[in-house]
C-alpha positions as CSV (number, residue, x, y, z in Angstrom):
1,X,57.0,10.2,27.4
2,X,56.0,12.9,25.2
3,X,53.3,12.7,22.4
4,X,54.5,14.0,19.2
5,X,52.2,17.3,18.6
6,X,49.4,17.0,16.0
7,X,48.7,18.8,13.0
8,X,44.9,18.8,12.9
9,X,44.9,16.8,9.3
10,X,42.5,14.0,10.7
11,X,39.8,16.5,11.9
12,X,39.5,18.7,8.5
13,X,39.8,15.0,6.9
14,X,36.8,14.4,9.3
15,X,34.1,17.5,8.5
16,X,35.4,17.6,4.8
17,X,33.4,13.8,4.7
18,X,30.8,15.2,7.1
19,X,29.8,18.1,4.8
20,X,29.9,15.8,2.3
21,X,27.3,13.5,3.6
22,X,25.2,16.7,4.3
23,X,25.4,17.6,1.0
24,X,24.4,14.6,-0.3
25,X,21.6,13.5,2.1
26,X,20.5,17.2,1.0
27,X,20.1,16.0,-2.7
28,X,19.1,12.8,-1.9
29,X,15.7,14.6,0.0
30,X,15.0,16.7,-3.0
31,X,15.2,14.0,-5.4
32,X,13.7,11.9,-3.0
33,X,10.5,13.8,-2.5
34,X,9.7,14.3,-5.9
35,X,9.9,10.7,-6.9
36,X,8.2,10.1,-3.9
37,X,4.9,12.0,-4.9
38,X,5.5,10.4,-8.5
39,X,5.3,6.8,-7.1
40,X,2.5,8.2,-5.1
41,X,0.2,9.3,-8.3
42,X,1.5,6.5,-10.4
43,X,-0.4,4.3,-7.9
44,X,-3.2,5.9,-7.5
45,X,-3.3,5.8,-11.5
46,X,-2.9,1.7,-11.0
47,X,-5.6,1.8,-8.5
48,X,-7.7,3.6,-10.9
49,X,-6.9,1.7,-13.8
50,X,-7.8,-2.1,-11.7
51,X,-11.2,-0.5,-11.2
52,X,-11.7,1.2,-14.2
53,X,-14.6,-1.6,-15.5
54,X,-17.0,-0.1,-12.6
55,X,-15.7,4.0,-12.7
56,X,-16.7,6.5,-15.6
57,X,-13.3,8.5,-17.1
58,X,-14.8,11.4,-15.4
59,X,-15.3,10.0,-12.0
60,X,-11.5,8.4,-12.6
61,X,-10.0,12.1,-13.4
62,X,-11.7,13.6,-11.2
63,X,-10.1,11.3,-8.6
64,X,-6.6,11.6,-9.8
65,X,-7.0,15.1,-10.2
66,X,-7.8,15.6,-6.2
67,X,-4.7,13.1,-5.9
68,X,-2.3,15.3,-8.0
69,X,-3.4,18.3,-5.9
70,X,-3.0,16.7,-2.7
71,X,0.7,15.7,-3.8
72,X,1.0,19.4,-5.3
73,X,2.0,18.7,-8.1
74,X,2.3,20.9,-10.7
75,X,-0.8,21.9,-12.9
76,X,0.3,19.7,-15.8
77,X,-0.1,16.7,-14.0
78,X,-4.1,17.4,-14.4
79,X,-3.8,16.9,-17.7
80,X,-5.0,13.2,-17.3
81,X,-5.0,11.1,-20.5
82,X,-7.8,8.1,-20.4
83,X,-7.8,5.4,-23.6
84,X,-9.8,2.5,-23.4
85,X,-9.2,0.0,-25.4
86,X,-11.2,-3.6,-25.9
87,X,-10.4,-5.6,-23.1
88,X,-7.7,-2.8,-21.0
89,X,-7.1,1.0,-20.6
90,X,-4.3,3.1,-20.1
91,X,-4.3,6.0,-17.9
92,X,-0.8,8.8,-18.0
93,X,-0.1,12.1,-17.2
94,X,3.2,14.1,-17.8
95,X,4.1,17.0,-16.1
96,X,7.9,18.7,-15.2
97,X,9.2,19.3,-11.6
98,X,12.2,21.8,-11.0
99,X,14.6,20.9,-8.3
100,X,15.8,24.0,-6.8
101,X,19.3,23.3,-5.4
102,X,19.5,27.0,-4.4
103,X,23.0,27.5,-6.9
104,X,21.8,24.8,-9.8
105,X,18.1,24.6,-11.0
106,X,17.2,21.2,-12.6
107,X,13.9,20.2,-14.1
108,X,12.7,16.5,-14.2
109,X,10.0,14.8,-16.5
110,X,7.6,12.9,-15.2
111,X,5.4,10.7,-16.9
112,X,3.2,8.6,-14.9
113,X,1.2,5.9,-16.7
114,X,-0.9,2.8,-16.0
115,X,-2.4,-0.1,-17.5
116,X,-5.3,-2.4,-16.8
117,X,-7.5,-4.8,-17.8
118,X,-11.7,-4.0,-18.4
C-alpha cells in the first residue's frame, strides 16, 4: 500500500503557531517585567504607608527612593509624594517606562500610590 505523498501544509501550519507563541511569550516578558517592578514599589509604598505612624517622611523617601533604584526604575519614580492627613497618609509616585519592542517603541504610565492609616 502506498501512502499518498505530503505537501508539507501541517509543518508550516506548525512553526507559523510556534513563532507565534515566541512572539507573544516575548511581549508578555517585557510587559511582564515592568509591571512586575511596579507591583514591586507599589508594595514597598504599602509597607511604608502601614508604618508610617513610627517613620519621618524623610526616613519613608529615603527608603522608597533606595527601592526605586534597586528596581531601576526610571529617575521619576524618586519623585515621591508624602500627604498626611488626620488619621491616614497617602504615599505615590508616577513615572513612564518605554517598552522597546526593537520595531515599535511604547511608553507606559505608572502611578504607584498607597494609603494608610496614622
Amino acid at each position: 500500500m502506498v501512502s499518498p505523498p505530503r505537501h508539507g501544509r501541517a509543518r508550516w501550519g506548525c512553526l507559523f503557531s510556534l513563532a507565534l507563541l515566541a512572539v507573544a511569550a516575548w511581549v508578555g516578558t517585557l510587559f511582564g517585567q515592568s509591571y512586575l517592578r511596579f507591583y514591586n514599589f507599589r508594595d514597598g509604598m504599602r509597607v511604608d504607608a502601614e508604618f508610617a505612624a513610627r517613620k519621618t517622611d524623610d526616613a519613608i523617601r529615603a527608603h522608597l527612593k533606595a527601592l526605586a533604584d534597586s528596581l531601576g526604575l526610571p529617575d521619576e519614580a524618586h519623585n515621591i509624594g508624602i500627604r498626611r492627613h488626620p488619621g491616614s497618609i497617602t504615599i505615590w509616585s508616577e513615572y513612564d517606562e518605554v517598552l522597546d519592542f526593537r520595531i515599535y517603541r511604547r511608553p507606559v504610565h505608572f502611578i504607584p500610590t498607597a494609603e494608610g492609616p496614622l
